[in-house]
N, C-alpha and C positions, 0 to 999 in steps of 0.2 A: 442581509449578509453582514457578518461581524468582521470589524478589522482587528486582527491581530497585533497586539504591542509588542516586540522583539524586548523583553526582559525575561532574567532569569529568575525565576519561583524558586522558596527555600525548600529545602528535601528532608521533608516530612519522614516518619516511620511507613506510612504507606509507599512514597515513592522509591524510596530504600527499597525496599521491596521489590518494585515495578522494574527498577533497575537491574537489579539480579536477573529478573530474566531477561533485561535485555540486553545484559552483557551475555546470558549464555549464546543467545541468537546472533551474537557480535562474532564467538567462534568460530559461526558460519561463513559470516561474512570476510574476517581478516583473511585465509587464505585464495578467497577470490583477488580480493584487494590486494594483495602481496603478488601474488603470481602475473598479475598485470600490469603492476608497475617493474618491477622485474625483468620481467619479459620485454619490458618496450625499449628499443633499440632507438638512442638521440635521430640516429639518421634515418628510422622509416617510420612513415607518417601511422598513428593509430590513435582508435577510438576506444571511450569508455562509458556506459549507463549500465545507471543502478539505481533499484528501486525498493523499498520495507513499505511493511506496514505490520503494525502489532497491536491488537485489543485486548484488553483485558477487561470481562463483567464481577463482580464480587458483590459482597455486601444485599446480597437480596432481601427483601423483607419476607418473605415466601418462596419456599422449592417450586421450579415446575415442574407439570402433570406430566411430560413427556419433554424431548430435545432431539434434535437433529442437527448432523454437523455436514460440508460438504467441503473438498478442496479439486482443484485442476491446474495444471501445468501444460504451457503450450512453449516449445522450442521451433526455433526455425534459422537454419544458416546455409546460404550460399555464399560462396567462392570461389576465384578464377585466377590461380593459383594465389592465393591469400592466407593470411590464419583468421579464423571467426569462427567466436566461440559463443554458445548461450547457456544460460543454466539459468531454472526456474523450481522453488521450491515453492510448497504451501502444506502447513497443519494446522487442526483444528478437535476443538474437544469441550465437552460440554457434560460436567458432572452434576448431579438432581439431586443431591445430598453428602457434603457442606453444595449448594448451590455454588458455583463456577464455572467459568467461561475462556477458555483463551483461543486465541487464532494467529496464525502470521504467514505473510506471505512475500517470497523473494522472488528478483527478477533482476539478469545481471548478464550483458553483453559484451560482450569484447570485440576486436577488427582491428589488422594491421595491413600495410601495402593498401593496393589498391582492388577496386572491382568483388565487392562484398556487403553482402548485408547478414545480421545477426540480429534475431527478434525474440524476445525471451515474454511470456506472459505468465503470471500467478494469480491465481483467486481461492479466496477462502471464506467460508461464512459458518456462523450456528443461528442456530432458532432453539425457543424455548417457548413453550406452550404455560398460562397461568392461567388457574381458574379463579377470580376476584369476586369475594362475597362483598355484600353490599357495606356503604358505611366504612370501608376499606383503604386504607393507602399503602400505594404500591410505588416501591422504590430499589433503587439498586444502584452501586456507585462505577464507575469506571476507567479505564485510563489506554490511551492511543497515544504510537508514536510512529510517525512518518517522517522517512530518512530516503533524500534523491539525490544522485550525485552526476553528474558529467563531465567528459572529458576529450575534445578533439586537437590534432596537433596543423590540422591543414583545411581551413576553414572553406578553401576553395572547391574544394571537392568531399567533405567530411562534414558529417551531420550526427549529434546523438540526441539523443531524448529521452528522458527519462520520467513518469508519470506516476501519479495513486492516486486511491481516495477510499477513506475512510469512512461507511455511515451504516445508520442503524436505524427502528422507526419502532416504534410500540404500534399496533393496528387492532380494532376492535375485530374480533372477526367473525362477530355477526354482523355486523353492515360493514365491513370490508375497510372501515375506515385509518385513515393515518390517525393517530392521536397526538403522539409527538413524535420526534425525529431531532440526528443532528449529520452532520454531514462535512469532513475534510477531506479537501482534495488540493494537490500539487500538482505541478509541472515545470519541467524543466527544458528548452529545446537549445541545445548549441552547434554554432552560433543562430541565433536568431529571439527573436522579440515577446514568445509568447511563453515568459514566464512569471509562474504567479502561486499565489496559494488563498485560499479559500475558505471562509468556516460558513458555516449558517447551523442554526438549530433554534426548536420550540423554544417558549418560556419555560418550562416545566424542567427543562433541561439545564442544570446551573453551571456554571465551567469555576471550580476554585481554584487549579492552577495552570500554570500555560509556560511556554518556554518555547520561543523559537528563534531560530540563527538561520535568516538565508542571506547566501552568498551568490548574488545572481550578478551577471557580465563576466566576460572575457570567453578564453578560450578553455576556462573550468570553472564546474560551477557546482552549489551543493544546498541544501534545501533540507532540515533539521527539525521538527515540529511536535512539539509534546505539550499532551493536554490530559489532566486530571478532573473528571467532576464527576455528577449524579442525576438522576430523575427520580422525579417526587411528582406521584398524581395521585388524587383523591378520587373514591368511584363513588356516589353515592346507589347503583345500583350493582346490582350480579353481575358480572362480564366477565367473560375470555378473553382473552387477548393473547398476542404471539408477539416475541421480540424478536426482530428478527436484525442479523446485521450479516453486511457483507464487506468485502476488501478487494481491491484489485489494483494488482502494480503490472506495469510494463515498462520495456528495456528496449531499448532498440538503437544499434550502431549502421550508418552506412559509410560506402565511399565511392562513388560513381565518377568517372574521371570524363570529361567532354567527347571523348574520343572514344570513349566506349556505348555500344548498342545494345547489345545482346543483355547485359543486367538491366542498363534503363529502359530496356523495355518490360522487363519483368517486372521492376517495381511501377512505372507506371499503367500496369495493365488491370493493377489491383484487381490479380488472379493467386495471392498469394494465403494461400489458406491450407497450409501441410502442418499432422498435428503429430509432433514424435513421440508424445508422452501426454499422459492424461492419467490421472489416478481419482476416484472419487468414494466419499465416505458415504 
């Protein structure tokens, strides 16, 4: 597992780039963001989680032979006269000539008053199929950025959570094997102790720039993480291989008050599995 330095990386012409779209995906986000602080009233208690994640493949040394993309959305809100609200987005898209790759996935809860839960989930992935002649190196550059935020006003009875993770794995597939791999994942829980962020990935796998800001304690908290590198392997034989990557954020606000049954028992019965929405590529 790599630890992460919290400095800022200089902004290259590629991540110029990276940024553009990740300001257009920001369009998405600001009006969630706005409508929720707005909305929230000094005198009644409420919750907030939110979740990103965004890859970007380029730079291929070779198109692939075929590609496939996949996304899902899972919402879920009860409440007992409350407002709770979810919303979970995911796209994904994978072109075989110029070779490129992008995905992202949003997940973004809200909860006010009492006796409510809001659970928002997103998943996104592509695959990319390469045929490697022997004597061959195969490479490709990339860039992730994972962004988690929370926010409760009444810690006694209010919980949010916010989570992702970011990873992808090159696989032989004739012997089914991993070859390399990299792997980011966050979390965020308020109030409580279990939060963290994560890197691990192969040698083959080089990271040349990095940028992360977390801001973990108190009653808000927010979790910022961007990474620029590449993979470089050498075959000296013929090989398939598949890249494959996937992404997955979850959002989740509660408020369960002592005195109340009938929600706490729902969420402890973990019977909670209702799907409002689902889309898949």
């Amino acid at each position: 597992m790599s630890n992460l330095s919290w400095q800022k990386f200089p902004t290259t012409k590629s991540m110029k780039k990276h940024l553009k779209i990740l300001q257009r995906c920001l369009l998405v986000i600001t009006p969630i963001l706005a409508s929720t602080i707005v909305g929230t009233a000094p005198s009644k208690a409420a919750t907030f989680a939110f979740s990103e994640g965004i890859l970007v493949f380029e730079g291929f040394s070779q198109s692939p032979s075929n590609v496939a993309t996949d996304t899902s959305t899972n919402t879920l809100t009860i409440g007992e006269g409350s407002i709770v609200q979810a919303t979970a987005e995911a796209e994904a898209f994978f072109l075989i000539k110029p070779a490129v790759a992008f995905n992202s996935s949003l997940s973004a809860a809200f909860g006010e008053n009492r006796n409510y839960l809001g659970l928002a989930e997103s998943e996104a992935s592509v695959i990319g199929n390469f045929n490697i002649d022997a004597n061959t190196t195969f490479s490709f550059d990339f860039f992730s950025n994972l962004e988690l935020a929370t926010l409760i006003d009444n810690p006694s009875i209010e919980n949010a959570r916010a989570s992702g993770d970011i990873s992808f794995a090159l696989i032989d597939l004739k012997n089914d094997n991993v070859l390399d791999f990299f792997s980011l994942v966050g979390n965020i829980t308020t109030e409580g102790d279990d939060d963290f962020v994560a890197l691990q990935k192969s040698d083959n796998v080089t990271i040349r720039e990095k940028f992360g800001a977390p801001g973990f304690g108190g009653l808000q908290e927010f979790l910022t993480v961007s990474i620029e590198g590449s993979l470089q392997r050498f075959f000296t034989d013929q090989t398939t291989i598949a890249l494959v990557e996937v992404k997955r954020n979850r959002a989740e606000v509660q408020a369960v008050p002592e005195s109340s049954t009938s929600l706490a028992l729902i969420l402890s019965g973990g019977v909670i599995a209702v799907v409002l929405k689902r889309r898949c590529k």
